[in-house]
C-alpha positions, 0 to 999 in steps of 0.5 A: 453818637447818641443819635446814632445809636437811637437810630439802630436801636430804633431797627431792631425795636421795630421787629417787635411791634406785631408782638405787642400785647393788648391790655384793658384798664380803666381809667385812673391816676397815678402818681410817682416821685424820682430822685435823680442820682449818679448811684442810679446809673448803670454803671453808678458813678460818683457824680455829687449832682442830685435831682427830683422828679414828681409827677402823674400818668392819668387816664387809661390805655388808649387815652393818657397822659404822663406828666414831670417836673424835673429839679437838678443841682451840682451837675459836673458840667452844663445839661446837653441831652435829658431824656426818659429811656426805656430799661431794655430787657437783657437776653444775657440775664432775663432776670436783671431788674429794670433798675439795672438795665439801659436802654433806648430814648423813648422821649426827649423831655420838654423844655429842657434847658440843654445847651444853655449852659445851666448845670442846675434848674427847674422845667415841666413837660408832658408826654401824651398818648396823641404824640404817640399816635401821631407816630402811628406805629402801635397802640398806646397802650403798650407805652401805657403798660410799659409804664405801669411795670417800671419800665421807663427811667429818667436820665440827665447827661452833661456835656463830661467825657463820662457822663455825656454818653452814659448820662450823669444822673437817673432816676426810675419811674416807679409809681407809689400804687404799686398794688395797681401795676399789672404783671411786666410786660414780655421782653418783645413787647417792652421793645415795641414800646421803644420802636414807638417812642424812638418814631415819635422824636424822628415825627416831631423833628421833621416837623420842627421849622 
């Protein structure tokens, strides 16, 4: 079900690629730390689970790269799908705070162990500027942007009726340079960020052997 409705998000972001913006930047560092909670999701629910995530986004625009260790305990049940979504814009309620949206998959985190029957564990992934490329749908730099304004969360979901869908506990990317973060992005262009991503997982899962 999950990647079904990936698949028609993935039609309706596409539309928003040409409108994509330009940025610049120069190259830096910056660093996040994520508490993963039940309360964070939209949604909250009562889960008792909890996880961190620290981690960086280095470089700049057109060359970077976002890295996570991810931490979780207690879930209800063992981890099926883990995930950073991007917080969709609301047309409804243009003024909802990215913390109070959903959104599409952007990208599935590496090494997970999901579907190993684990309900608590450690892992470490990156996701880089070349994997977004490599999907050849936009520049970098909107998914650079996108993160720089908050746009992105990370969401753990165990295999529960309630919790497998929705996911059962998140945690936004928000990074402690806030004084760095450009103004947000515009809602077509935070789509374009999600069309990209979504491309990037249907790449890497024709490639698989």
């Amino acid at each position: 079900m999950i990647s079904k409705m990936n698949s028609m998000a993935a039609v309706g972001l596409a539309a928003a690629l040409s409108l994509a913006p330009s940025i610049s930047a120069n190259a830096a560092t910056f660093t996040y730390s994520s508490s993963l909670s039940g309360q964070n999701e939209v949604p909250p629910n009562a889960s008792t689970a909890t996880g961190l995530v620290t981690g960086a986004l280095s470089g700049d625009p057109t060359n970077w790269q976002f890295s996570y260790d991810v931490s979780f305990d207690g879930l209800s049940a063992e981890l099926i799908l883990a995930h950073i979504h991007l917080a969709a814009p609301d047309p409804a309620n243009p003024n909802l705070p990215a913390t109070q949206r959903t959104g599409p998959v952007v990208h599935d985190l590496n090494n997970a162990p999901v579907n190993q029957g684990v309900t608590s564990g450690m892992f470490s992934g990156v996701w880089t500027s070349v994997d977004v490329m490599q999907a050849g749908m936009v520049d970098p730099a909107t998914v650079y942007q996108s993160f720089l304004a908050g746009q992105y969360y990370f969401n753990l979901h165990s295999d529960t009726p309630e919790f497998a869908a929705p996911g059962e506990i998140r945690g936004q990317i928000e990074f402690e340079q806030a004084a760095a973060v450009p103004e947000p992005m515009t809602g077509a262009a935070m789509l374009a960020a999600g069309a990209i991503a979504v491309a990037t997982t249907r790449q890497k899962q024709r490639s698989a052997p």
